[in-house]
C-alpha positions, 0 to 999 in steps of 0.5 A: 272687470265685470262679468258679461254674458258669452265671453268667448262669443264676445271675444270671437265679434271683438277679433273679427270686427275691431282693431283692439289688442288681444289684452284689451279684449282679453280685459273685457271679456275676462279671459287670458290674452293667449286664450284670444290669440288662439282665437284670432289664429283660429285655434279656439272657439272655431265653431262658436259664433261672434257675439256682437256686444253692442247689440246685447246692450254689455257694451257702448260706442263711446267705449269702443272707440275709445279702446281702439284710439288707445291701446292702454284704454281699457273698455268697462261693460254697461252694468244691467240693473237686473244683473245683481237681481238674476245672481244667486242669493245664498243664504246666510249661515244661520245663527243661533242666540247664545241664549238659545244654544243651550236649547238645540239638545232638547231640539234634537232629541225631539227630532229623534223621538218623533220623526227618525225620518228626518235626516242628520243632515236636515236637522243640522240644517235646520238648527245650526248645530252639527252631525258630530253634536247630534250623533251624541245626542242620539246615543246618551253621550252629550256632556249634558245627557242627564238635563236632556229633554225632547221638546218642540223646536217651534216652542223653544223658538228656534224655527218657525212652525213652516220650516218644520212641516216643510222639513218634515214632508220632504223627508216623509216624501224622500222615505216614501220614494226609498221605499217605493224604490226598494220594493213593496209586498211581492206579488205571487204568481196568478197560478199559486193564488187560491180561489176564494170562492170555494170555502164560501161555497162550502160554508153556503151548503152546509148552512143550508143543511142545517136548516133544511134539516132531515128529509121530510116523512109521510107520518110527519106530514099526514100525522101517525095512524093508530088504525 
């Protein structure tokens, strides 16, 4: 049987249009036969509009009026060749050489040392190992802790220098965010802030105090009289 798009819609066109049995059309559409009668009697999908699986191209003539000549005949659906391309790919687990498995430790620690940012999680992701083997490393409790040494994934060659700076920004993006979200430095009340004007004023005058020096006399300007 093969997925096919709005099955219940499908079914729903099949009953209304066709004489073919509820198991057939139940085969098809991947349902279950009692799921179909429910919505020849009305009692499932009444609001949902039939699907004409003709039209949609996920079934042809020949198939139909095979099925309804014969009631053990059971239809297959036309396989689109963009269906395997639209399905989700997942990736596959990443797998580390045995000969580089004795490197993840030194991989880790670096993580630890140069960028708490990353998350366990993330680091787990990106090597291969697991929150347990991290956690050990973190606190000096790996059986191998003594040989451990924080190098550069890339340089041991367990990760390309892409996934690492994608790594990296993204959770140097996702502490920004935490941050911004538990608030930044609180802002007083526009009455409780000082003017900052007021001690430059204060600062300017007695500058110019300073310079301007005593109150000029008559002997320093004309010069002292002995007469």
């Amino acid at each position: 049987m093969t997925d096919i798009l709005m099955p219940k819609a499908t079914a729903v066109w099949l009953v209304d249009n066709t004489s073919l049995t509820f198991e057939q059309i139940a085969d098809f559409c991947g349902l279950h036969p009692l799921e179909v009668r429910g919505i020849a009697d009305g009692d499932v999908a009444r609001d949902i509009r039939g699907a004409d699986p003709l039209v949609n191209g996920q079934l042809t003539r020949d198939e139909l009026d095979r099925a309804q000549a014969s009631q053990s005949y059971r239809m297959k659906a036309v396989v689109s060749r963009h269906a395997e391309m639209l399905k989700p790919v997942r990736p596959a687990p990443r797998y580390t050489p045995v000969s580089r498995r004795q490197d993840r430790p030194d991989a880790i620690m670096w993580f630890v040392k140069n960028h708490p940012e990353v998350t366990d999680a993330q680091i787990a992701k990106l090597l291969g190992t697991t929150k347990a083997t991290i956690e050990t490393v973190r606190n000096r409790t790996h059986w191998n802790s003594a040989n451990i040494k924080p190098v550069d994934p890339v340089t041991l060659g367990l990760i390309g220098q892409l996934q690492l700076d994608e790594t990296v920004r993204k959770a140097a993006e996702k502490r920004a965010r935490d941050e911004a979200r538990e608030g930044g430095p609180s802002l007083r009340p526009v009455g409780e802030v000082e003017p900052e004007t007021a001690p430059e004023r204060e600062i300017e005058e007695e500058d110019y105090d300073a310079r301007s020096g005593p109150e000029p006399t008559a002997e320093s300007v004309f010069g002292r009289s002995d007469d």
